[in-house]
PyMOL commands that place a pseudoatom at each C-alpha (Angstrom):
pseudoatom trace, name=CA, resn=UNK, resi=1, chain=A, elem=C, hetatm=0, pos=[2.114, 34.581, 21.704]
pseudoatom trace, name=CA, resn=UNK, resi=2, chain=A, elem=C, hetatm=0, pos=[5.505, 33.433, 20.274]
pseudoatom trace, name=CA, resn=UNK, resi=3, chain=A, elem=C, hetatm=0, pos=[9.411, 34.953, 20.156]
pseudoatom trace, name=CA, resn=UNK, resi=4, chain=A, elem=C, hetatm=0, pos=[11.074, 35.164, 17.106]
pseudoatom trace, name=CA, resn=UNK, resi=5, chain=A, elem=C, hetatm=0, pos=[14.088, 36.991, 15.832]
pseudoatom trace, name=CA, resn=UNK, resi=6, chain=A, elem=C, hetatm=0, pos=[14.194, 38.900, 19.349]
pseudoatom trace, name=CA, resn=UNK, resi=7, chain=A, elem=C, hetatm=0, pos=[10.350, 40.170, 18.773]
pseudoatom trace, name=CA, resn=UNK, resi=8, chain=A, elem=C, hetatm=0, pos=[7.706, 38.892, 20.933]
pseudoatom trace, name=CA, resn=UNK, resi=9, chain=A, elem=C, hetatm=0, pos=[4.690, 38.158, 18.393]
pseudoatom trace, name=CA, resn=UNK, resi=10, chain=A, elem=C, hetatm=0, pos=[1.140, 37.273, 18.564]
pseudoatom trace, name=CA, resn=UNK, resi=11, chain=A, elem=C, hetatm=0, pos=[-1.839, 36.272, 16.250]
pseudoatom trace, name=CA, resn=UNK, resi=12, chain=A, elem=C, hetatm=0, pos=[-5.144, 38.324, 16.574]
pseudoatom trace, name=CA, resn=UNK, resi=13, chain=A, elem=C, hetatm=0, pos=[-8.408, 36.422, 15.425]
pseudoatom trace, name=CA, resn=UNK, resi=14, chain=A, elem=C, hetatm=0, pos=[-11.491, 38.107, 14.991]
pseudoatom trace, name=CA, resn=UNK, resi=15, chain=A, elem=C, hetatm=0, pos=[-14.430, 35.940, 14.763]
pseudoatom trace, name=CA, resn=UNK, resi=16, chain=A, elem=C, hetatm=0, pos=[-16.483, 38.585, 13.806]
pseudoatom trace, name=CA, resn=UNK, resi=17, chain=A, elem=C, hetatm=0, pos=[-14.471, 40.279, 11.441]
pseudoatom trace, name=CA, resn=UNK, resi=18, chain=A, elem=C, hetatm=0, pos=[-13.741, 43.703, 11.799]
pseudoatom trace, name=CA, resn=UNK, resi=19, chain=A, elem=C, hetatm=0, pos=[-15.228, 47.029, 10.423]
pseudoatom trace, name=CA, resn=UNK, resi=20, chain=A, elem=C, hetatm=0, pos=[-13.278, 46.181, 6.627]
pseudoatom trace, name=CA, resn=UNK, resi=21, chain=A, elem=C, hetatm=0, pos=[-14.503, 42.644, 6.529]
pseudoatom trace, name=CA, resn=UNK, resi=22, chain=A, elem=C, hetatm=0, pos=[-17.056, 41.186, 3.887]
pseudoatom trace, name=CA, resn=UNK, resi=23, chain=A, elem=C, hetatm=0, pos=[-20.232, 39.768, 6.474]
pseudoatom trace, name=CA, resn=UNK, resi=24, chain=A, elem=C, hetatm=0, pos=[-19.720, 36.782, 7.167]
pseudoatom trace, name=CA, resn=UNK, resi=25, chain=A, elem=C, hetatm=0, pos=[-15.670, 36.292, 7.658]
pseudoatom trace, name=CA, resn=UNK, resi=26, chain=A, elem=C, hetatm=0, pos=[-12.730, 36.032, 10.300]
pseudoatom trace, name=CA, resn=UNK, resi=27, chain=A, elem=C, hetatm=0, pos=[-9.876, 38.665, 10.149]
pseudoatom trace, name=CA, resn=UNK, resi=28, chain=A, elem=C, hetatm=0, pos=[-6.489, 37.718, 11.210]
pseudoatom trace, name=CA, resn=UNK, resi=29, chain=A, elem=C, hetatm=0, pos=[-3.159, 39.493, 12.170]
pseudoatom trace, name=CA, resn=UNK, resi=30, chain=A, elem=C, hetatm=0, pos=[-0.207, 38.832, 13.098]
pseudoatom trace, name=CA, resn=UNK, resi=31, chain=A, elem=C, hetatm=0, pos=[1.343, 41.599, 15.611]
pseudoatom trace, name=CA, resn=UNK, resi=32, chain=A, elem=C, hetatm=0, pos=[4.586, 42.632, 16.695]
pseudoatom trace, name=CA, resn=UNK, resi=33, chain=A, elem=C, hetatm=0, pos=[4.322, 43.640, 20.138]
pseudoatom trace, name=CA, resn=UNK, resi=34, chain=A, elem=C, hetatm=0, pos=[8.353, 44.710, 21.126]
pseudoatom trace, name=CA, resn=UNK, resi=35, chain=A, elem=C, hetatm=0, pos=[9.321, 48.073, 20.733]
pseudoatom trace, name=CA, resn=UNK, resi=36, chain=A, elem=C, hetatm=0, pos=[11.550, 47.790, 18.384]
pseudoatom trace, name=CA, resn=UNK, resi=37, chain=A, elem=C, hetatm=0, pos=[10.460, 47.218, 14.458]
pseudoatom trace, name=CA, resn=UNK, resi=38, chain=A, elem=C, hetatm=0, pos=[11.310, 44.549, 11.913]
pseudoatom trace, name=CA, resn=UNK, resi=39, chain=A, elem=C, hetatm=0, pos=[11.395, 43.929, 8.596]
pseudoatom trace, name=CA, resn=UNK, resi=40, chain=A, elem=C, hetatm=0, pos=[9.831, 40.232, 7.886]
pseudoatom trace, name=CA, resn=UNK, resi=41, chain=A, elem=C, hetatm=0, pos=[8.126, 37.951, 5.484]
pseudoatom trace, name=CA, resn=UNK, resi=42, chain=A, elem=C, hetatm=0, pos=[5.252, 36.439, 7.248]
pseudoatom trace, name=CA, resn=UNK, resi=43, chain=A, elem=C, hetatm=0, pos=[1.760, 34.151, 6.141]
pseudoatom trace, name=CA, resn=UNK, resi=44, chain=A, elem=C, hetatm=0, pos=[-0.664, 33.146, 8.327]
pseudoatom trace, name=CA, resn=UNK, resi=45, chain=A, elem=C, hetatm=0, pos=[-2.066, 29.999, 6.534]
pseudoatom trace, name=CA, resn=UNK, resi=46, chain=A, elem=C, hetatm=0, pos=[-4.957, 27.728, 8.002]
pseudoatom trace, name=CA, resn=UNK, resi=47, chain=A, elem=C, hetatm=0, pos=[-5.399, 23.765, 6.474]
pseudoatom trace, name=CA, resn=UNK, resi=48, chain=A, elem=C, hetatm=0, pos=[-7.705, 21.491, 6.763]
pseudoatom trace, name=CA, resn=UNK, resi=49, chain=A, elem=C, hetatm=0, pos=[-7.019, 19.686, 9.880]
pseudoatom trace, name=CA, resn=UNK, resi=50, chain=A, elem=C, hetatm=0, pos=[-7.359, 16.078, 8.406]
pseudoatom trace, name=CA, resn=UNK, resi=51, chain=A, elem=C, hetatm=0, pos=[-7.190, 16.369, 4.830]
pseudoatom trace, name=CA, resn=UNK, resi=52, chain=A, elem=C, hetatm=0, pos=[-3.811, 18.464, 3.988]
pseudoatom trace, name=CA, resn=UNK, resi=53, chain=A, elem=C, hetatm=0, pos=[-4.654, 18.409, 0.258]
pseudoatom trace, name=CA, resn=UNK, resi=54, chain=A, elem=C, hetatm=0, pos=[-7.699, 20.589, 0.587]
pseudoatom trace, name=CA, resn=UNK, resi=55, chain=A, elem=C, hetatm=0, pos=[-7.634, 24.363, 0.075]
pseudoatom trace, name=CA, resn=UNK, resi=56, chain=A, elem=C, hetatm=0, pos=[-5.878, 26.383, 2.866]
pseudoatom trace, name=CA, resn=UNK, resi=57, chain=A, elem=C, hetatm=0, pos=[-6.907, 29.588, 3.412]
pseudoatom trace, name=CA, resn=UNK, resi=58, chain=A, elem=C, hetatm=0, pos=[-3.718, 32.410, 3.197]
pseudoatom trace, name=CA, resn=UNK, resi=59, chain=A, elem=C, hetatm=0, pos=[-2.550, 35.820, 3.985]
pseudoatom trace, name=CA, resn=UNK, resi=60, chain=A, elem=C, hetatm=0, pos=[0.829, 36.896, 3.880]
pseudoatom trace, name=CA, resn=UNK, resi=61, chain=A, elem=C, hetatm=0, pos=[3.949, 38.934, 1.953]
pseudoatom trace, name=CA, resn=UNK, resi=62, chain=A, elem=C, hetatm=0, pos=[3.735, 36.484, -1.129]
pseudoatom trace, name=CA, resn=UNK, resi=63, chain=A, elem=C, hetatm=0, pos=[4.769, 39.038, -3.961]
pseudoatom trace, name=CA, resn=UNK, resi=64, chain=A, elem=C, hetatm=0, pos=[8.351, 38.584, -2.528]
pseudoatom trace, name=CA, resn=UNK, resi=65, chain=A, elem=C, hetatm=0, pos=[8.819, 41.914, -0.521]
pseudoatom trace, name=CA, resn=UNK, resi=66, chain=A, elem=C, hetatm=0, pos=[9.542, 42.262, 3.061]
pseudoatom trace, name=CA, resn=UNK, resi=67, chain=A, elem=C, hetatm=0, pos=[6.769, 44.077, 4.986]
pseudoatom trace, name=CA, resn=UNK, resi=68, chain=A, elem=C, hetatm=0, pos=[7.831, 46.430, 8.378]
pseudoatom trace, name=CA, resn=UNK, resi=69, chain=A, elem=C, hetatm=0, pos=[6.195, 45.757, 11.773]
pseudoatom trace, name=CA, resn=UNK, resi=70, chain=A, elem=C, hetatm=0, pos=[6.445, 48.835, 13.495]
pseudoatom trace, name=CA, resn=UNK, resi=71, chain=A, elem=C, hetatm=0, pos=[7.019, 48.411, 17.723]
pseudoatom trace, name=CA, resn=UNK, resi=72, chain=A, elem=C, hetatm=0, pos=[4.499, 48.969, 20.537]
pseudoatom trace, name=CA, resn=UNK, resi=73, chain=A, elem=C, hetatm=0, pos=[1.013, 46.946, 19.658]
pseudoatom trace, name=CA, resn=UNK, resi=74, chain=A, elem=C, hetatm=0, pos=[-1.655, 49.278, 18.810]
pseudoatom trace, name=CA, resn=UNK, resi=75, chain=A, elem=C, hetatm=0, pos=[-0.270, 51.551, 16.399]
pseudoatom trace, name=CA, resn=UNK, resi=76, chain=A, elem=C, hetatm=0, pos=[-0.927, 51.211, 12.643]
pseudoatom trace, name=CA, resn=UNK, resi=77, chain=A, elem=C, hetatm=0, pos=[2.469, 49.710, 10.912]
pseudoatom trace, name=CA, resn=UNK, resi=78, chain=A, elem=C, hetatm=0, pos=[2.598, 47.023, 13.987]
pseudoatom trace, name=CA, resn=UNK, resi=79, chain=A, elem=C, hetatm=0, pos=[0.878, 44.349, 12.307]
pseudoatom trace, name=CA, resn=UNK, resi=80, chain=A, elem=C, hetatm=0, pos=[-0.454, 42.742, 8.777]
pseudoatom trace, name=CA, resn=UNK, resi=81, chain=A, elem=C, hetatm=0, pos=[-2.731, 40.529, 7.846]
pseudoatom trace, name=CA, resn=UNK, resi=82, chain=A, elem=C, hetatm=0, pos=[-6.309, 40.026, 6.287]
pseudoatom trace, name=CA, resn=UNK, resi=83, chain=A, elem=C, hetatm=0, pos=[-9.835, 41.437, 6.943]
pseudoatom trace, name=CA, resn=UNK, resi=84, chain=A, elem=C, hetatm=0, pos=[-11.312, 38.791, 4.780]
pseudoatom trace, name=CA, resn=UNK, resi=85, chain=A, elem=C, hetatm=0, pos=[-8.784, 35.698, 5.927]
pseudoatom trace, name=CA, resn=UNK, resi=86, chain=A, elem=C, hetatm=0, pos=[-11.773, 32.932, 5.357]
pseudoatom trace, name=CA, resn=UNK, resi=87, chain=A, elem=C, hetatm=0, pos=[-15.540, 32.690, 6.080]
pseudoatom trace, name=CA, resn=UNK, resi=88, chain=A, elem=C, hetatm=0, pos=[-16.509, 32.008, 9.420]
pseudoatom trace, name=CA, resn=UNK, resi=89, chain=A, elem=C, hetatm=0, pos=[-18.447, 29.314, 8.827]
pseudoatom trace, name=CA, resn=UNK, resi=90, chain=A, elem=C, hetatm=0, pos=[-15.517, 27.205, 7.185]
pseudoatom trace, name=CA, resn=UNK, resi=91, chain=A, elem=C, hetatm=0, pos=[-13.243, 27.850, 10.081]
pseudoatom trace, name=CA, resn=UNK, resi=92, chain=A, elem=C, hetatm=0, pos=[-15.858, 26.400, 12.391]
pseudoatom trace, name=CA, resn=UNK, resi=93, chain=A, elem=C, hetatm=0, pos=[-16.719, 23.462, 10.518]
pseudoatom trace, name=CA, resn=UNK, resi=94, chain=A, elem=C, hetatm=0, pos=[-12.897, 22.692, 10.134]
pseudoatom trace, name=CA, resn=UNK, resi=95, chain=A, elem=C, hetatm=0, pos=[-12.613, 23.199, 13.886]
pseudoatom trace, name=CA, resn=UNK, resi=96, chain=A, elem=C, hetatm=0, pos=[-15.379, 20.211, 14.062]
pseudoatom trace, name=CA, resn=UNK, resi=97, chain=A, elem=C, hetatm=0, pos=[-13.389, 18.341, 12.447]
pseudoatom trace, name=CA, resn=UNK, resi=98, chain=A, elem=C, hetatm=0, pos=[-10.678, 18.139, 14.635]
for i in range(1, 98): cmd.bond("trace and resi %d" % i, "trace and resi %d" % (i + 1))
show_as sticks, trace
zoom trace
């Protein structure tokens, strides 16, 4: 959990993916849990944690637009992010390597 801007935010991981995901990956999300919404660029970006040059794995409002986080966690428009963020079995081996 973080504050930003006035909104209280937090990161959801899903080892296990969720119902959307391919087999075998993590799903990640970034929530807005105040009541009021926001309009915000956001990525949710995960590096190698010795070698910054190798691939990163991304999700995010890239194409330039602004996305809306609606208020109150647990409604639809409260959150973005990616059902297929990375395989599961990267993100473990990375977290090895830490």
């Amino acid at each position: 959990d973080f504050s930003c801007f006035g909104h209280q935010w937090t990161v959801v991981i899903y080892p296990g993916g969720e119902e959307d995901s391919k087999e075998g990956y993590v799903a990640v999300y970034l929530y807005n849990v105040s009541a009021k919404s926001i309009k915000a660029y956001y990525k949710i970006i995960l590096k190698h944690p010795t070698d910054q040059s190798q691939r990163s794995y991304k999700v995010g409002s890239f194409d330039e637009l602004s996305r809306t986080f609606g208020g109150d966690q647990g409604n639809d428009g409260d959150s973005w992010g990616g059902c297929d963020f990375a395989k599961r079995e990267t993100m473990l081996a990375l977290a090895h390597l830490n």
